[in-house]
C-alpha positions as a Python dict, from the first residue, in 0.01 Angstrom:
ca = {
    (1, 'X'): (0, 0, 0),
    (2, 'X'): (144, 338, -125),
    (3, 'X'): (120, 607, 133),
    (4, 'X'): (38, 918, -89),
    (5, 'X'): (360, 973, -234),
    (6, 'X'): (175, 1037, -584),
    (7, 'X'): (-83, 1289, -431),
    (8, 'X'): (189, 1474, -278),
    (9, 'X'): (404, 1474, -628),
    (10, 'X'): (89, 1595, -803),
    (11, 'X'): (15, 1915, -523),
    (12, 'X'): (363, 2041, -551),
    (13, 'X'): (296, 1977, -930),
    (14, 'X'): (13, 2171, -901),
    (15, 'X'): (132, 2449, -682),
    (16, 'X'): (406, 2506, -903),
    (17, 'X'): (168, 2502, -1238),
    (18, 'X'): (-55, 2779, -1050),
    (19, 'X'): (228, 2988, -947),
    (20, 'X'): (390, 3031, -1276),
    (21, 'X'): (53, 3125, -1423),
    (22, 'X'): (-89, 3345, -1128),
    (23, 'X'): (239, 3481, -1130),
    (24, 'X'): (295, 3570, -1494),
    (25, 'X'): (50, 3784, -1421),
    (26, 'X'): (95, 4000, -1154),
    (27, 'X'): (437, 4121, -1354),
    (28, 'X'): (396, 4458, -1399),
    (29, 'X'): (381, 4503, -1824),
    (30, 'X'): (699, 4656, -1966),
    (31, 'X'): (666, 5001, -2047),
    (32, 'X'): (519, 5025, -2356),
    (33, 'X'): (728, 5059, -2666),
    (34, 'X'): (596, 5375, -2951),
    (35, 'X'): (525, 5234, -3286),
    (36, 'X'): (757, 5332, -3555),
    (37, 'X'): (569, 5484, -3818),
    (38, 'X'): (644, 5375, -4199),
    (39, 'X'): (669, 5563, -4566),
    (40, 'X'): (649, 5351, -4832),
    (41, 'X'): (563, 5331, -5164),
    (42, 'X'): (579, 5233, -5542),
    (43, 'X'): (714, 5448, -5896),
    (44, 'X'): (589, 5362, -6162),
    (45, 'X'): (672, 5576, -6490),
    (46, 'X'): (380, 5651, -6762),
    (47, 'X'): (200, 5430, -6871),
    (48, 'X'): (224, 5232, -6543),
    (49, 'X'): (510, 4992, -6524),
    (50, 'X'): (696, 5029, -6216),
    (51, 'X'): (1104, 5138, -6192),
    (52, 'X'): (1305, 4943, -6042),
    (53, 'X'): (1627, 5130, -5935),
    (54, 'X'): (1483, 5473, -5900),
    (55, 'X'): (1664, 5720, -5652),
    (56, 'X'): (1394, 5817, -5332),
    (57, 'X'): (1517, 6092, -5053),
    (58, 'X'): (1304, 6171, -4774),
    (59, 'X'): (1376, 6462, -4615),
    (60, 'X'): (1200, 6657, -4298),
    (61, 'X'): (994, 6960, -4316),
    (62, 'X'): (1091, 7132, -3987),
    (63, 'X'): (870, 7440, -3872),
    (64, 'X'): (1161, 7632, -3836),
    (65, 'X'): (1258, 7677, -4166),
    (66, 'X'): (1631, 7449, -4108),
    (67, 'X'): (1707, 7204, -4378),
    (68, 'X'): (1624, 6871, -4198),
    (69, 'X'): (1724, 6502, -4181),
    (70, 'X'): (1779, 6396, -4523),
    (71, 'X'): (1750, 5994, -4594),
    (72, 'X'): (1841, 5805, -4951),
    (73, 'X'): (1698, 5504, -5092),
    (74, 'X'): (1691, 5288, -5394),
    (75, 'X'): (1349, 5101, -5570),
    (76, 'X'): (1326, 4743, -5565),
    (77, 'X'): (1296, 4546, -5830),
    (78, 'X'): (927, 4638, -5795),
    (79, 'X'): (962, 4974, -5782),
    (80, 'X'): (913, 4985, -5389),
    (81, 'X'): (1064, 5173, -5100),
    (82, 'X'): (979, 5196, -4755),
    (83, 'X'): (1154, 5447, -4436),
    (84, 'X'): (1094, 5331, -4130),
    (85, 'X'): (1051, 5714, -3948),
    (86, 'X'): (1032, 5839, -3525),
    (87, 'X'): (706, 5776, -3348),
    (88, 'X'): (622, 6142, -3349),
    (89, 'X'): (410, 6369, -3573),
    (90, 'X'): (620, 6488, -3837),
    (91, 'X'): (581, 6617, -4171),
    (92, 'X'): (823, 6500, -4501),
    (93, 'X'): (917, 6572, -4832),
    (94, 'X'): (964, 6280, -5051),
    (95, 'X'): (1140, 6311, -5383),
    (96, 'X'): (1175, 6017, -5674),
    (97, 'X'): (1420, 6019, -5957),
    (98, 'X'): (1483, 5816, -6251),
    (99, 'X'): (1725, 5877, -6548),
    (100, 'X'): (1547, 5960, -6837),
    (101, 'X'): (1231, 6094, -6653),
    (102, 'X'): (1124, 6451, -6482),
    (103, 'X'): (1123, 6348, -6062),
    (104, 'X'): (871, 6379, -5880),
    (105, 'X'): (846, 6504, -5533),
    (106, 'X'): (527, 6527, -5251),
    (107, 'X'): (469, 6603, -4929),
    (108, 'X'): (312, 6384, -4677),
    (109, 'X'): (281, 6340, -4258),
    (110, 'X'): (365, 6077, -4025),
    (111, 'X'): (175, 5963, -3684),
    (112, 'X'): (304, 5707, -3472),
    (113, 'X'): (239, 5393, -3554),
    (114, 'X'): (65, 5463, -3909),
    (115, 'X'): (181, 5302, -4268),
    (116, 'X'): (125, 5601, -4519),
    (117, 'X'): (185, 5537, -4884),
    (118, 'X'): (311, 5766, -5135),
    (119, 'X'): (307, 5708, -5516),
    (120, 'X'): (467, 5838, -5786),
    (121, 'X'): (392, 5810, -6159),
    (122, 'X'): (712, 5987, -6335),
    (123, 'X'): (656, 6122, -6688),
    (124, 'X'): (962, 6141, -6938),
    (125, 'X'): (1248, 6365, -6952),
    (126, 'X'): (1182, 6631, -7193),
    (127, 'X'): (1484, 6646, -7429),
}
């Protein structure tokens, strides 16, 4: 006749399954992390195929008139970029280039956490 050595095995089983859950939760959460926000995007040039290879700059619009952060990138073989920007309001100037067609450039916000897409549709380069 056993004398509950499987009833004690399963308690301190127990016990130790309920105080890893109970306890997982009464961690205090992490403080929470602000989303990046992202500008991304596709050029295409007239009549709609996209460029691969075409030169993008982002660049901030600051209130006080100072030239901003400037960033460079290159279109995929799809024609699409993406920045990964601050989680903080912020307005930008994005410019594409292409040899042999006119750039294009826009102007566009970010907000924390928020995807925003820009397009651009360059023309060609008049001779």
């Amino acid at each position: 006749m056993r004398t509950g050595g499987s009833n004690s095995r399963r308690c301190f089983l127990g016990g130790l399954l309920s105080f890893s859950l109970f306890g997982a939760e009464k961690k205090k959460p992490e403080k929470e992390k602000k989303l990046s926000a992202v500008i991304a995007g596709t050029v295409f040039r007239d009549p709609g195929f996209a460029v691969s290879g075409a030169e993008i700059e982002l660049m901030e619009v600051r209130a006080d008139g100072k030239r901003g952060k400037s960033r460079r990138a290159v279109t995929d073989g799809r024609g699409e970029f993406a920045f990964a920007v601050p989680a903080v309001e912020q307005k930008y100037k994005v410019k594409a280039s292409a040899r042999g067609l006119q750039p294009e450039e826009k102007e566009t916000a970010s907000a924390p956490g928020a995807r925003i897409d820009v397009f651009f549709t360059l023309k060609p380069a008049t001779p």
